[in-house]
N, C-alpha and C positions, 0 to 999 in steps of 0.2 A: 685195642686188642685185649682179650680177656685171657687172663691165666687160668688153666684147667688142670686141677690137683683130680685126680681121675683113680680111683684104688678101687683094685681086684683084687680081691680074697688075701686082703691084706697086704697088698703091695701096690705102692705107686708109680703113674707111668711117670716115666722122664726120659727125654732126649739127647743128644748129643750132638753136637757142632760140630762144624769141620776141624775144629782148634781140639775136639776133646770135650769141651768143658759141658758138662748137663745139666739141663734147666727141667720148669714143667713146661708142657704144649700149648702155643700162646697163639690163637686165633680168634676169631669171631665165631665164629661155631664150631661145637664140639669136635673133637677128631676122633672122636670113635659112635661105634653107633648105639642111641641108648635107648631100650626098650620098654616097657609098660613092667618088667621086673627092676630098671634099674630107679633108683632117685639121686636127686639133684637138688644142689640149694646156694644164694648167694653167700656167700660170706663176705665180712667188714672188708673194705678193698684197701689195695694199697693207699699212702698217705696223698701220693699223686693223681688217686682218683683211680687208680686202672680197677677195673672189677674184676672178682675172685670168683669162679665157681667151683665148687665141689661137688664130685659126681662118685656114687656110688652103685659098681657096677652087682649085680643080681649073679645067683649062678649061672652058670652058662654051660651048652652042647659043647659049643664049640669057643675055644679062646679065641676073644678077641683078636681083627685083622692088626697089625701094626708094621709100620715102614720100617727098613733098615737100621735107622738110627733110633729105634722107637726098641722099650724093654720095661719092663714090672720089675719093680728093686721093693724087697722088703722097708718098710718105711726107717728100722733101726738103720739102716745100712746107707741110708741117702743121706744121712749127716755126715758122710764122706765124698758125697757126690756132690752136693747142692750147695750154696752158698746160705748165710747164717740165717738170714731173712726169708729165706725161699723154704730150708727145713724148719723153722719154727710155723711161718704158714701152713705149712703141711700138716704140723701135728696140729696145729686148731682145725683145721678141715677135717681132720678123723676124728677129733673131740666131736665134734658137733653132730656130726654124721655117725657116729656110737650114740651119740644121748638121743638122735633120731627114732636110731630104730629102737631106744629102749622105752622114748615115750610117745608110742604111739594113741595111748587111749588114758583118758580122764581117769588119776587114782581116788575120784571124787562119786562121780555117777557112769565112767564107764564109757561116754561117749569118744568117739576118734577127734584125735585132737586136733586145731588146724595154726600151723604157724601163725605170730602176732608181729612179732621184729625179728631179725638175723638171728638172734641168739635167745628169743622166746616164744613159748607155746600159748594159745587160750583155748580152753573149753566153749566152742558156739554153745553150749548146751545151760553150765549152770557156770560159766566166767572165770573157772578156776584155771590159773597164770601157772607157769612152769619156766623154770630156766635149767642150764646146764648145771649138775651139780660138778665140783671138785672134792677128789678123794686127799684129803692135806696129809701127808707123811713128813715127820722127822729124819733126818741123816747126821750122826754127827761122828767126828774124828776125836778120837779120846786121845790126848798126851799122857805117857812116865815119863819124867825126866826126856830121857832121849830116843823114847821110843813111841809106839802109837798101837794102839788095838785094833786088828783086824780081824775080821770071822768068815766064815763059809757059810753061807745060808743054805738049808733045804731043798727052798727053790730057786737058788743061784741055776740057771742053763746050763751054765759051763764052769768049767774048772779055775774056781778065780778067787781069791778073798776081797771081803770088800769090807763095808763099816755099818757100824748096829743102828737099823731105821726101823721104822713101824708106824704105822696109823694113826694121826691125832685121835684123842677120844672127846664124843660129845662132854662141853663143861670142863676142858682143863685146858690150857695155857701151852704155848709151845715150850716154854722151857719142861715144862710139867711132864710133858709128854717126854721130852728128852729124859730128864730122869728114870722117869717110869720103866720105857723102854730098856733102859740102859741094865735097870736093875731086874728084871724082868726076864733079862737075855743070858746076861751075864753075872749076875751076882753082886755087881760092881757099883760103888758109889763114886758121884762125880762131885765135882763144883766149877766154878769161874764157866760157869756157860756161858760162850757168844754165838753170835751171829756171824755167819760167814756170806750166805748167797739162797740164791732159789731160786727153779726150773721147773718148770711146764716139763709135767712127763705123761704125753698120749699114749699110755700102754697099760688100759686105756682111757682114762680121765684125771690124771694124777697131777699135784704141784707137789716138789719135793723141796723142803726149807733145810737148809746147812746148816751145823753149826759145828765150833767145837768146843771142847771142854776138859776139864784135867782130872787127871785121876784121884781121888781123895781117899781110899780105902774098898777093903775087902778083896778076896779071892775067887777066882774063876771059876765059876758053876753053869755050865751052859743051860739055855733050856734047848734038851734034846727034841722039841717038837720043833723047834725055827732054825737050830743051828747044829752044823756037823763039829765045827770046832772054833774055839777061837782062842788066842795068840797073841801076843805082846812082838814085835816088828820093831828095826833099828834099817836106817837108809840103806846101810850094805847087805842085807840078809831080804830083801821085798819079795815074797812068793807072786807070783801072777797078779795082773790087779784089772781091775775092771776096765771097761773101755769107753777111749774118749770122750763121746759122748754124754755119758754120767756124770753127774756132780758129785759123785763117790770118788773118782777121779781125779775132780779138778781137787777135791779138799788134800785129797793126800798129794798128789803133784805141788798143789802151792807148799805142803811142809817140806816136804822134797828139796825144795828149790829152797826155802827160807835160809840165813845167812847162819 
């Protein structure tokens, strides 16, 4: 039985059991119908062998037919629905199926590319290889004493503070970039940088690496181009915070909790 991670206009299908619980749609052939506008590709399968396919449906007249138990969830929102294993496949099947449609033609001579492995492309024309690139971002949790830095970003969605991340840059070091960023954003100098964690974030090619680190000097100056505001936070005072999902999240949730 092959699992089918199936997304329309940025939402995946998934079902639902008599118990409740929602999976993706697990057959031998597809369950919805795929036309000469959608594409389709295997992806790495489970460890047990089951195969993965991902299907990416085309725009359409009419929305797709689907049974009762049958619904399109935003892919953010099925980390509430799906089990850990089941939403992490999902964001590599939109990974892959984003770098799809982004490489469709040789940035060499121009020819249409034709898949070579699961997760690589080759030029039939002049042999030039392509894989999925990963966007690397910094995340980290700045400690005062007893408190922690939190900011509002620009393009924060919703009304939430979260913590100061940005874009590794070509030629610098993850800490590097933590600094950077930190000082960049906020004004702020750090030290004692570690490593916390890091997550695959398909929205839409993204790894995001954790970390935290302590405050070592200077005063708050945002940069008003990435941030509306940012804020020194104590456990009893926490404005809105991001959602579970995020590893913005888990870093403040773990201080949260620490003894």
């Amino acid at each position: 039985m092959k699992h089918w991670f199936i997304f329309y206009e940025g939402a995946l299908l998934v079902e639902k059991d008599d118990e409740g619980k929602h999976s993706v749609p697990q057959s031998e052939n597809c369950p919805v119908m795929i036309s000469e506008n959608d594409s389709s590709h295997n992806i790495e399968p489970y460890p047990d062998g089951t195969e993965v396919v991902a299907v990416f449906l085309g725009k359409k007249e009419v929305m797709p037919s689907l049974s009762s138990r049958q619904e399109f969830v935003n892919l953010r929102e099925t980390y509430y629905l799906l089990d850990s294993e089941t939403y992490r496949k999902a964001g590599k099947c939109e990974e892959i199926m984003y770098w799809d449609s982004q490489t469709r033609y040789c940035g060499v001579c121009g020819t249409a590319m034709s898949w070579h492995t699961d997760i690589s492309k080759k030029c039939p024309h002049c042999g030039k290889e392509v894989w999925p690139l990963l966007a690397t971002a910094i995340i980290v949790l700045i400690h005062k004493g007893d408190e922690v830095l939190l900011v509002r970003g620009r393009n924060f969605r919703r009304h939430f503070y979260g913590l100061v991340a940005g874009f590794v840059e070509t030629g610098e070091t993850l800490e590097e970039a933590v600094r950077r960023e930190v000082k960049e954003e906020t004004g702020l100098t750090i030290d004692n940088i570690r490593y916390f964690d890091s997550q695959p974030w398909p929205f839409p090619c993204g790894l995001m690496v954790g970390f935290e680190a302590d405050y070592s000097g200077g005063e708050i100056h945002i940069q008003e181009e990435e941030l509306h505001c940012a804020q020194w936070f104590k456990k009893d005072n926490l404005p809105t915070l991001p959602e579970k999902l995020s590893i913005a999240r888990r870093l403040i949730d773990h201080w949260v909790n620490e003894e």
